[in-house]
N, C-alpha and C positions, 0 to 999 in steps of 0.2 A: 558512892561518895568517897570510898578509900582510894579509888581509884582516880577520882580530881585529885585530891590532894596530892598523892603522889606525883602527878605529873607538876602540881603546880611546885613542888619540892624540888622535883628534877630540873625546871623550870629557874628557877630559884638559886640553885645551885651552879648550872651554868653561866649563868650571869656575873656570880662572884666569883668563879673564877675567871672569867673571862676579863672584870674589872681588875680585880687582882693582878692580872697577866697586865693589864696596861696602863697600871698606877704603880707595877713595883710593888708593890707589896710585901709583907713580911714573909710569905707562904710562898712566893713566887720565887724560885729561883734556875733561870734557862738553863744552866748546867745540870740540874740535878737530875734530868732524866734518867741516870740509870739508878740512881736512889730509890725512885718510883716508876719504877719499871713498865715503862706500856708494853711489850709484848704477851703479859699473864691474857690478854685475851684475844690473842691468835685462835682459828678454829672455827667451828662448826656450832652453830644454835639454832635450836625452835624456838618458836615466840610468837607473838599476837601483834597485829597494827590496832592500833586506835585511829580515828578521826577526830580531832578534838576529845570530847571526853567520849565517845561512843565506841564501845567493842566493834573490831572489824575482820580481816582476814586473818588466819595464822599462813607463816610464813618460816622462811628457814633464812640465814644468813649465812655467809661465810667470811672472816676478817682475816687478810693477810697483812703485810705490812706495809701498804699502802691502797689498798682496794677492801671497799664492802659491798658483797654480792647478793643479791634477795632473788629468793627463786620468783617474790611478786609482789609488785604494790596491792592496796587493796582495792583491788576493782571490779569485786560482788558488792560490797559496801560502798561505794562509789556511785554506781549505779545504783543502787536502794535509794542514796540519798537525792540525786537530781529526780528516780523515775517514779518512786514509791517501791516497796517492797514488794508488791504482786507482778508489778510487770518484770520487775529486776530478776525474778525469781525465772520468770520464762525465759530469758536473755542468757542466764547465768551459763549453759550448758553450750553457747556459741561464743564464749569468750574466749578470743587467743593472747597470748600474754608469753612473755619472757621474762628472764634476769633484768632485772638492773643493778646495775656496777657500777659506784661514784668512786671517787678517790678521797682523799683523807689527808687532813694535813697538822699537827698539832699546835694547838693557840695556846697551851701556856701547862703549866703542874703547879698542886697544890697541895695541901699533905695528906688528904686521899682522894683526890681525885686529878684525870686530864680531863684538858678541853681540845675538841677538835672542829674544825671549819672543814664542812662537805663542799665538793663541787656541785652545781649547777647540772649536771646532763639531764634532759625533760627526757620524760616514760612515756612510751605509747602500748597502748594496745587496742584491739579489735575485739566488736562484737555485733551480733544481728538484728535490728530491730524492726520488727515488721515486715521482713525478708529482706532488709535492706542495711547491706555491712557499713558499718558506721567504726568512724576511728577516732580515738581521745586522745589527744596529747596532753600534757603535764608537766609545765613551767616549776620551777620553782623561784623562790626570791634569797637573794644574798645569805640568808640571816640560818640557811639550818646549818646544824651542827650536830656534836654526838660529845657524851660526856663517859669515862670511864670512872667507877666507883668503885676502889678498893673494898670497901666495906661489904661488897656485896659482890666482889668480881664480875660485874656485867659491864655491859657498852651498850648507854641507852639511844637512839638515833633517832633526830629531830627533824623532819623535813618539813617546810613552810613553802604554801602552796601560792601561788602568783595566779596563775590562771590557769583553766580547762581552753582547750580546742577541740572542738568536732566537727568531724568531716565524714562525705558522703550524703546519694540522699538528698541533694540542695544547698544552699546554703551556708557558707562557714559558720557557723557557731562557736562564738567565746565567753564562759563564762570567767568573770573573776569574784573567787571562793576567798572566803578568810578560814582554813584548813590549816590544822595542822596533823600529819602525819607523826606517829611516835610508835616505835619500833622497841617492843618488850623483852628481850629474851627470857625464857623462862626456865632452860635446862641447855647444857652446852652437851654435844652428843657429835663426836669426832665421827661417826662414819656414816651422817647422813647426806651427805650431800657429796656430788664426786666430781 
């Protein structure tokens, strides 16, 4: 339950800033980004993905100053959720997977917090099912973003899911999910990732 709320906080939060940035607001001012500084969270983090409100992969990140890098979406939990947990579990050990790296762009500052607008690049990965490799793609739609919290020094990342593609096997297959991915960090740890 702490864990809804929070997202719907997070949730909550980007939005007023986001309104904020484009009503002018009292809080909103485009110059003042070195007042509030985005760089405090350049670097290296572990952390958890959610799918909606359900625990999912952990994962690592890396934010420079214009790219955020994930050693992996969640795509053990991914698979639990279209196949069930028993089969996901057999699946899980032929999963191949890479980074995804979006770029970053800033929507607006507020007096602790930025807003940012993620690009669009869709995630693929591969895995085996029934001896037969099967491949997911991962749309996103307009709308994710990522919010930086002074109060807490993290950079929370929202991804919103458009639709699945699968291939291989037969058939193209598309599902369209109402998903949202959200990216936890939970410790900033400079020398995990290279």
């Amino acid at each position: 339950m702490k864990h809804g709320i929070h997202s719907i906080v997070c949730a909550v939060v980007l939005v007023i800033v986001c309104v904020s940035c484009a009503t002018g607001g009292d809080d909103f001012n485009p110059a003042r980004p070195q007042s509030n500084p985005i760089q405090p969270f350049f670097g290296h983090y572990l952390g958890k993905w959610r799918i909606n409100q359900d625990d999912a992969d952990e994962a690592a990140m890396t934010v420079d100053a214009t790219t955020i890098d994930f050693t992996n979406l969640p795509c053990r939990a991914i698979l639990g959720k279209l196949l069930g947990e028993e089969k996901a579990l057999e699946m899980i050990p032929t999963i191949e997977y890479g980074h995804y790296a979006i770029s970053y762009s800033l929507l607006g500052v507020s007096a602790n917090s930025n807003a940012y607008e993620m690009s669009r690049e869709p995630y693929t990965f591969s895995y085996l099912q029934d001896g037969v490799k099967k491949t997911m793609r991962i749309d996103f739609r307009e709308k994710s973003q990522a919010g930086y919290y002074s109060n807490s020094d993290m950079l929370v990342v929202v991804l919103n899911v458009d639709q699945l593609t699968i291939t291989g096997g037969g058939e193209e297959e598309v599902l369209t999910k109402d998903w949202t991915f959200t990216f936890y960090p939970n410790q900033k740890n400079e020398g995990y990732l290279q």
